[in-house]
C-alpha positions as CSV (number, residue, x, y, z in Angstrom):
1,X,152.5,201.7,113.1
2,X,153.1,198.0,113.2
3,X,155.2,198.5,116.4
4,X,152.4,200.4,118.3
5,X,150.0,197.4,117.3
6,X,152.3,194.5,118.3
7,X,153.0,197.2,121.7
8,X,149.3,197.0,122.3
9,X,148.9,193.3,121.6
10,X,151.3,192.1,124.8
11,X,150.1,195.2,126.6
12,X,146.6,193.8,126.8
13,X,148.0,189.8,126.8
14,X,150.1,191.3,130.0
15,X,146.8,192.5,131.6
16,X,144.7,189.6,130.9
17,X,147.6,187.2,132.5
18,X,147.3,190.0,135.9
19,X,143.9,190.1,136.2
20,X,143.7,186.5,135.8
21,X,146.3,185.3,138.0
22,X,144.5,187.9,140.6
23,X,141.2,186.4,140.4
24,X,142.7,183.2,140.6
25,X,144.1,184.2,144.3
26,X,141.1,185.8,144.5
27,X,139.3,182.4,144.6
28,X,141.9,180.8,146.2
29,X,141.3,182.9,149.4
30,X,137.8,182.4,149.5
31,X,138.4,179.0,149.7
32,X,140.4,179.5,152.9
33,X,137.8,181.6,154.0
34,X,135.0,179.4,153.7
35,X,137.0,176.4,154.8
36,X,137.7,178.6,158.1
37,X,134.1,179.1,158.3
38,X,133.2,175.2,158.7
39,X,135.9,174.8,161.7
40,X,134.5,178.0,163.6
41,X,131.2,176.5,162.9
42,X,132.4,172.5,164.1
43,X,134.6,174.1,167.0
44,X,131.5,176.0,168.4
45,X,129.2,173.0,168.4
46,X,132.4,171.0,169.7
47,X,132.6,173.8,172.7
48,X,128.7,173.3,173.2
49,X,129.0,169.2,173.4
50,X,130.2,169.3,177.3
51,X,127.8,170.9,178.4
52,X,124.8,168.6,176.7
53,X,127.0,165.5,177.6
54,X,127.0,167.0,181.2
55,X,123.4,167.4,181.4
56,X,122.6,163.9,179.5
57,X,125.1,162.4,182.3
58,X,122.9,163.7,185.1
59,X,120.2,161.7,184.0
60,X,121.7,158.7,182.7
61,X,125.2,157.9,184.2
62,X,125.4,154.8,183.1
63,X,125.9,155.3,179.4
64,X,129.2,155.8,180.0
65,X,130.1,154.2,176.7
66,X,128.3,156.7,174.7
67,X,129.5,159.9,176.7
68,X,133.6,158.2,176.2
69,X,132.7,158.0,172.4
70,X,131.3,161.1,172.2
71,X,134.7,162.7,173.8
72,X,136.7,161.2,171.5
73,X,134.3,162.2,168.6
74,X,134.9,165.8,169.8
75,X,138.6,165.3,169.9
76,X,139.0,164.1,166.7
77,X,136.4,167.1,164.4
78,X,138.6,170.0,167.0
79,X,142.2,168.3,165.8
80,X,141.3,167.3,162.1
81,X,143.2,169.3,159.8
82,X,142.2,168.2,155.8
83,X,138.8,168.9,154.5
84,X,138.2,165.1,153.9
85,X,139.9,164.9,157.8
86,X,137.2,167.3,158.8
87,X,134.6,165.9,157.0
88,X,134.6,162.9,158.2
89,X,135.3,163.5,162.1
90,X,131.9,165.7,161.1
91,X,129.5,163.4,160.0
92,X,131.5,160.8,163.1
93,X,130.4,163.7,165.7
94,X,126.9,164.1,163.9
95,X,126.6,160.2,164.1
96,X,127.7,160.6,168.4
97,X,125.5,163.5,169.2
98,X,122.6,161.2,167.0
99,X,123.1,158.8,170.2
100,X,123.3,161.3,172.7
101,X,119.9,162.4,171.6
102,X,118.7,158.5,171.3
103,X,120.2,158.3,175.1
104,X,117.9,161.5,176.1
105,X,114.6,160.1,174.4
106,X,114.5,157.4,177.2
107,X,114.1,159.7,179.8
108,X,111.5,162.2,179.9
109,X,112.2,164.3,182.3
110,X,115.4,164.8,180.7
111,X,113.6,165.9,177.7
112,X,111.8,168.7,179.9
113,X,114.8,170.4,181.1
114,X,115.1,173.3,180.2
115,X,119.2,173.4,180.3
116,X,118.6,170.7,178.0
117,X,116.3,172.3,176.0
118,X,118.4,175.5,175.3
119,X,121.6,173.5,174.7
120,X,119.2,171.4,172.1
121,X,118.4,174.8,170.6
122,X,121.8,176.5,170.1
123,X,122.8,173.1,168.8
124,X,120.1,173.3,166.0
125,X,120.7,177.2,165.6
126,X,124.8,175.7,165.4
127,X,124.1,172.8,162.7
128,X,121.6,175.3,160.6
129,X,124.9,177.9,160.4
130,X,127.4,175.2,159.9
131,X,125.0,173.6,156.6
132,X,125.2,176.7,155.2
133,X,129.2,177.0,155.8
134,X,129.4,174.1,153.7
135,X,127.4,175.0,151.0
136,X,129.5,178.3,150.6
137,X,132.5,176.3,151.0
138,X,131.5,174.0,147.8
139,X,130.9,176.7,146.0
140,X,134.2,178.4,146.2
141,X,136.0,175.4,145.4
142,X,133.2,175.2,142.3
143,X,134.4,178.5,141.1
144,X,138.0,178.0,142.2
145,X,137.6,174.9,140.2
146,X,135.6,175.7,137.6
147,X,138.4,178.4,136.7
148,X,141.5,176.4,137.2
149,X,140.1,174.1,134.3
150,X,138.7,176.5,132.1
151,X,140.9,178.0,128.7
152,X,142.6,179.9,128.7
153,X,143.1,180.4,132.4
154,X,144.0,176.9,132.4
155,X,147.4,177.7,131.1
156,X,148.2,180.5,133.6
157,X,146.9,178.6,136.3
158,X,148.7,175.1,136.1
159,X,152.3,177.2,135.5
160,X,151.9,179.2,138.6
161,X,151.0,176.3,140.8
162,X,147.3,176.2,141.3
163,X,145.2,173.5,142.3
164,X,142.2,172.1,142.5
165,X,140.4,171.8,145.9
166,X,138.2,168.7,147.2
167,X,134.7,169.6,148.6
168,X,133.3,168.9,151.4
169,X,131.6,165.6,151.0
170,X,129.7,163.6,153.4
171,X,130.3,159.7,153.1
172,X,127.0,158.7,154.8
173,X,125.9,156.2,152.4
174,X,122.1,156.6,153.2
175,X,122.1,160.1,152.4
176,X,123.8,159.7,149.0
177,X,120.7,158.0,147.5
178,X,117.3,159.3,147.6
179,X,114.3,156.7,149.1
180,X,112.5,154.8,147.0
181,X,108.8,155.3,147.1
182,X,106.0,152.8,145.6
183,X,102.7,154.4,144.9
184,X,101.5,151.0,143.7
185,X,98.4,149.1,145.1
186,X,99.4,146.2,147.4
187,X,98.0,143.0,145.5
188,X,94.5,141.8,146.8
């Protein structure tokens, strides 16, 4: 009778270390997922900055500067390979395009293309799908995380050569910190 216990005992410890170790790859390939996400997302808008820098050019040729920095922006989010790599050519590419748009405000007439206009709009359709890549990616590396240190799948997990993964932060100082806002009464 004993033996048929202990039997059961590492018959359900062997069953709870499989189905842990398989949601543990589980998470891990959700992770790869989501992470493949954000580059489709970056490389599309990368695809779309030719044409907008094209356009802008037509109007104002000579900010070359910008439009060379802007290039090399693109280069750098389509060949970054880390998620801290990636996220930082991002935010560099969403500082660029920032100027491209700051280059565009000066000239009306720019502003009323309507090439412009639609390359303006799949851009924002573009950034709206690539904000919500990032959020999905954070929160597989949450769970992935979360798991990894959690007991007991801690101690399958660290054996079998699982890892934490970094999130995808953005180091743009003035978006770390909320404004401050004083409702007081200026002195009379």
């Amino acid at each position: 009778m004993i033996g048929w216990i202990v039997l059961g005992v590492v018959v359900l410890v062997i069953l709870y270390l499989i189905a842990t170790y398989n949601r543990l790859v589980r998470l891990r390939a959700l992770v790869k997922e989501a992470f493949s996400g954000i580059t489709v997302q970056l490389r599309r808008r990368a695809d779309l900055i030719p044409n907008l820098v094209e356009t802008v050019q037509g109007y104002a040729a000579h900010e070359r500067e910008v439009f060379e920095e802007i290039s090399k922006a693109r280069a750098a989010s389509v060949n970054a390979g880390s998620v801290q790599a990636t996220a930082q050519a991002d935010a560099q590419m969403t500082g660029m395009l920032g100027r491209l748009f700051a280059v565009a405000e000066a000239y009306p007439e720019l502003k009323a293309n309507t090439n412009f206009l639609q390359l303006q709009d799949q851009l924002s359709g573009i950034e709206g799908e690539l904000q919500g890549a990032r959020r999905y990616y954070n929160a597989t590396v949450r769970d992935l995380n979360s798991t990894i240190q959690s007991f007991p799948p801690v101690l399958i997990a660290r054996p079998m050569g699982f890892a934490e993964e970094p999130f995808y932060q953005d180091d743009d100082q003035s978006i770390q910190t909320a404004p401050k806002v004083s409702f007081q009464q200026p002195a009379a």
